[in-house]
N, C-alpha and C positions, 0 to 999 in steps of 0.2 A: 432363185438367187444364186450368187457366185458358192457360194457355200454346198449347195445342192448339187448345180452342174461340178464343183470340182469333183464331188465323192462318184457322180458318175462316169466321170471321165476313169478315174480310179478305179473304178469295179471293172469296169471294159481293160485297163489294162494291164489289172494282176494277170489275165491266161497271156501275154505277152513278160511276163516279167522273168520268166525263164528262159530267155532267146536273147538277153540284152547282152554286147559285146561284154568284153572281158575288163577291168579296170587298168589293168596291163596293157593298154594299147605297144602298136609297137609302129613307128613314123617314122620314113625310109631316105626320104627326101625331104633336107631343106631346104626355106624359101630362095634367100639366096646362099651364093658361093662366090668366094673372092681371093685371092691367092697374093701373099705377102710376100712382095719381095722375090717373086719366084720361087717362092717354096721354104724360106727360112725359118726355121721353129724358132714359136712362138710362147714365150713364158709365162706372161700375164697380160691380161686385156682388161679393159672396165670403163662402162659408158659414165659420161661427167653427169651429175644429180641434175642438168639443167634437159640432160638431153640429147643436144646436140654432136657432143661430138664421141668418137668412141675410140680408146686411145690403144696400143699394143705397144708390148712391151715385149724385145728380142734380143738375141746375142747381141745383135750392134747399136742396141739405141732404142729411141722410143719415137715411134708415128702416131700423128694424131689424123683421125679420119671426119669428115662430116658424117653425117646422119640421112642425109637427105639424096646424097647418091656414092655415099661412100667412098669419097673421091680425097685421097691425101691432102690435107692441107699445112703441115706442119712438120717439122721431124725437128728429134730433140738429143742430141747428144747424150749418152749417159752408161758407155761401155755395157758391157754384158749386163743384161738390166732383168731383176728376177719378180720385183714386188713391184706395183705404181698405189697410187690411192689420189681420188680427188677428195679439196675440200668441199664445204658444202654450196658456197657459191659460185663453183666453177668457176674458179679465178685463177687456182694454183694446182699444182700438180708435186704430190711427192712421188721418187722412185728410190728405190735401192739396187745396187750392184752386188756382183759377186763378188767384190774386194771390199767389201764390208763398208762403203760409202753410202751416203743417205745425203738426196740433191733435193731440193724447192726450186721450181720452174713456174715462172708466169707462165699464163697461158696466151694471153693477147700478145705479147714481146716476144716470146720463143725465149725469154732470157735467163739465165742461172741465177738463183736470190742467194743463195747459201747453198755449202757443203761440208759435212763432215766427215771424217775419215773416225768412227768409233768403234766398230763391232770388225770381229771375225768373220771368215762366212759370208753368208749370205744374208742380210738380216730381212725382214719384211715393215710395211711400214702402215700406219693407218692412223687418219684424221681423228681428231673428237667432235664433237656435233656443232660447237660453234665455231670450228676452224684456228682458235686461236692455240691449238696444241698439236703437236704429230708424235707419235709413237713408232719407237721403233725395238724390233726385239730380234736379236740375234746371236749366236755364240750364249755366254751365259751374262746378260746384259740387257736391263730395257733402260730405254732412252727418253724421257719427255722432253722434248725441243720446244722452247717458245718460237711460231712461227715469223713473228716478226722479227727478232735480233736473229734468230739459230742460237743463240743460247739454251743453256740448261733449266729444265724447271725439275727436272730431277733427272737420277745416274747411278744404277742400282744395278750392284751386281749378286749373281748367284750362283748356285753349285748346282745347276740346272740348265743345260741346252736348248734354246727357244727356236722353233723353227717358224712359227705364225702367229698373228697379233691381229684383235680385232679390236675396236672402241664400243660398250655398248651404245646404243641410244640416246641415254639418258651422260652420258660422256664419266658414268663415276666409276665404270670398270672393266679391266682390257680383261678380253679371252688370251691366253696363253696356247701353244700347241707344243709341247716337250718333244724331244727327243728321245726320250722312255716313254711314251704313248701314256702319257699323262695331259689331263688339260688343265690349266691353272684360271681362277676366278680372279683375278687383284684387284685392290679397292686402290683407285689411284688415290683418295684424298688419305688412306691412313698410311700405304706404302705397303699393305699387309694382306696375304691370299686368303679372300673370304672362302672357298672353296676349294679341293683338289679333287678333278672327276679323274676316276680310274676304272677301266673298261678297254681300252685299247691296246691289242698287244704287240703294238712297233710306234713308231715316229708318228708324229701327228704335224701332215703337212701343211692343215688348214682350217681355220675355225671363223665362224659367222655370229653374229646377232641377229635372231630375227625381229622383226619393225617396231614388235611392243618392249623387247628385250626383257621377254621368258623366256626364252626359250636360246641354246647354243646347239650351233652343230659343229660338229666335228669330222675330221674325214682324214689318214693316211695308208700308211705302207700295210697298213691289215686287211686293203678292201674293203672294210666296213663305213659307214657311215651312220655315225648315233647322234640322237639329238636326249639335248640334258634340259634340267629343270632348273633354271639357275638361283632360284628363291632355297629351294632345296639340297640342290648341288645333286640331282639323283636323277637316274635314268630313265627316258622316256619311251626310245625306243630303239633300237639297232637294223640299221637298213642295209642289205643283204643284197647280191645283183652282180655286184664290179667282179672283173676276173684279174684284175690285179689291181696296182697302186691308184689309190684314189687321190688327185693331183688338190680339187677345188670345190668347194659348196657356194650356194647362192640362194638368199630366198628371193623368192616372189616380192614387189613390195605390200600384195597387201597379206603378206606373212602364211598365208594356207600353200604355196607349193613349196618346195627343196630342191633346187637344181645340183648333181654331183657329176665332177667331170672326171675319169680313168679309163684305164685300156683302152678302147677305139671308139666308146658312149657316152651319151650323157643321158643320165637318167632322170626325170623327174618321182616325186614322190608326195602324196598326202602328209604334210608335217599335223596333221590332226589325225590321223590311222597309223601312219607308216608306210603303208600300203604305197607297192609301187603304181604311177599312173603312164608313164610312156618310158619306150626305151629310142632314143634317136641315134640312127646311125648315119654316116656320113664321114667322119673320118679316117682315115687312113692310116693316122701315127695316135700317138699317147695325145689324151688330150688333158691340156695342164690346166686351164683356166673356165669359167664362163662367167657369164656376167648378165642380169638383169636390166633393161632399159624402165629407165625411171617410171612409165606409165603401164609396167606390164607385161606389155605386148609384146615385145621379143626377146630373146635368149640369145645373145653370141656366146660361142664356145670357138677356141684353139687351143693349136699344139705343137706337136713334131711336126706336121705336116705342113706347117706352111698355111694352112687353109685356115681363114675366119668365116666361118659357118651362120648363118641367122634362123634362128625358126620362129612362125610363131606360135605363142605360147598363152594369149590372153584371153584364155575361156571364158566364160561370162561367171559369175557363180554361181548362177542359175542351173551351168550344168554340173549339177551335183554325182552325177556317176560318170563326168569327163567320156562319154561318147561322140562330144562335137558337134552336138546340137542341142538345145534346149526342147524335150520332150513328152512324151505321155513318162518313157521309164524311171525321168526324173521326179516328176510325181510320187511314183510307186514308191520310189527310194526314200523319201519323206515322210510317206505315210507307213512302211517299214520301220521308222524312226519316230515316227510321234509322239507326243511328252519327251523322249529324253534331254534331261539336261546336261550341260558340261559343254566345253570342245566335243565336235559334232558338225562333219563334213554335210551331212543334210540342215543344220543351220547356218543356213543361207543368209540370214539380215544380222547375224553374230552377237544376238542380245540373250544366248547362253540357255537357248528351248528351242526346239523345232515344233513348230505350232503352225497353226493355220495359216500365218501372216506368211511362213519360208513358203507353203501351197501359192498362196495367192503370186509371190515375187515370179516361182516359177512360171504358173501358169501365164503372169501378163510380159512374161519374157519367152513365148512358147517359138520358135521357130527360130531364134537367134543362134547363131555359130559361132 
């Protein structure tokens, strides 16, 4: 029975479990290369939740690109442009400037809905999950815009420098990234910081939800990247790698990797170990941004250079020690891991055991890349 042959397959390839690549891969060449504008750094990038299009964000404006041959189809006025954020039905587009303005762009029009001139700085901006709110946080100032008027739904200031803003999930609470390498938790419905995570010893230039919104990451000028426990407000893990300023993070959507982009890499990372899993190189300059495509599968990152990079990134999860194929060693790794429960990169079907059933996903998924 399946149960029999799995444990033999097993025993044949613990004398092979000792020769298995390293978790650390290290991936030299991305799939594609495409150069902006002849070379002009690139501040933020991010594909629309639909898919389709993947938009950059540069000193002079902001270009939107198809997906399907990555070919310019749009550009959009918006001066030195540092933040974008789509909503979630890929209809609108927020950016912010470095003159502290924050614009709403249809997407189908090319056309300007509103604009405000409120924050100092640079501020960054970011959706809530039904679209009908934008966030923006800069200087010592967060902003909730109703998206239809551009009016206020709230206008709160602090004695606090905000460099990054994220919305979780569930839309009741922005990540903060400080200026004193503080992260803030705020509860948009009381107005009041359920959490302050402290761990970081400079600026914090960026901060993430991941999918279920447990989890925050965080990432600046310390080279570090930590991920927090946001129920708890306490640390989970400190990811170590970057040789200097760590620009951007990005989960996977289905929440198991961590993409972090600094110095000339982007690093991926087990957000259930820490453990790093690839280091991709490829750029030339600082790289400020990446971004997740909605189903997975690829990873854009840019930067200074000018270059929008794509890899891909959609292991199966089957392969549970990320070698790039689905195999005997992935087995091993399970049965290594058997009964434990909790978060646990060898469970595979994420029902909180690795048990027979994560054997079986592997084994009927054995030759997949």
């Amino acid at each position: 029975n399946m149960i029999i042959s799995l444990l033999i397959v097993l025993c044949l390839g613990l004398t092979l479990y000792g020769h298995h690549p390293s978790l650390a891969q290290e991936r030299q060449v991305p799939d594609t290369a495409f150069s902006h504008l002849g070379g002009e750094p690139i501040n933020d990038i991010a594909y629309s939740p639909d898919g389709e299009l993947l938009v950059v964000a540069s000193d002079s404006g902001i270009w939107l690109y198809d997906t399907e041959k990555y070919q310019e189809v749009v550009y959009l006025e918006g001066g030195l442009v540092n933040s974008i954020s789509f909503n979630p039905d890929s209809t609108k587009l927020a950016s912010a400037d470095s003159s502290g303005t924050v614009y709403l762009w249809d997407i189908a029009t090319g056309t300007r809905l509103w604009y405000r001139d409120e924050h100092y700085g640079s501020p960054s901006v970011s959706f809530n999950p039904s679209g009908q709110t934008l966030a923006s946080a800069g200087g010592n100032r967060i902003n909730l815009w109703d998206v239809s008027t551009g009016g206020y739904s709230a206008n709160i200031e602090f004695g606090i420098e905000f460099l990054s803003v994220s919305f979780s999930p569930d839309g009741r609470m922005l990540a903060l990234g400080g200026a004193d390498g503080r992260v803030f938790l705020w509860d948009v419905r009381s107005g009041r910081f359920r959490h302050t995570l402290e761990g970081h010893t400079d600026s914090v230039l960026s901060v993430a939800f991941n999918p279920s919104g447990l989890i925050v990451a965080s990432a600046g000028f310390d080279q570090t990247v930590r991920l927090w426990n946001v129920a708890t407000g306490t640390l989970r893990h400190t990811l170590e790698g970057h040789t200097f300023d760590v620009n951007s993070v990005s989960f996977r959507p289905d929440g198991r990797i961590l993409a972090s982009a600094g110095d000339q890499t982007v690093r991926l990372w087990s957000v259930i170990t820490g453990e790093p899993l690839r280091t991709l190189h490829g750029h030339t300059g600082w790289v400020n941004s990446v971004s997740f495509s909605p189903d997975g599968k690829k990873l854009a990152s840019a930067g200074s250079d000018g270059q929008i990079l794509l890899w891909s990134v959609g292991w199966p999860a089957a392969d549970v020690n990320r070698d790039n194929t689905v195999n005997i060693l992935d087995l091993v790794f399970i049965a290594n891991a058997f009964g434990q429960v909790g978060e646990n990169v060898a469970d595979v079907n994420g029902d909180g055991i690795v048990d027979i059933r994560d054997l079986v996903l592997v084994a009927n998924a054995f030759g997949e890349v």
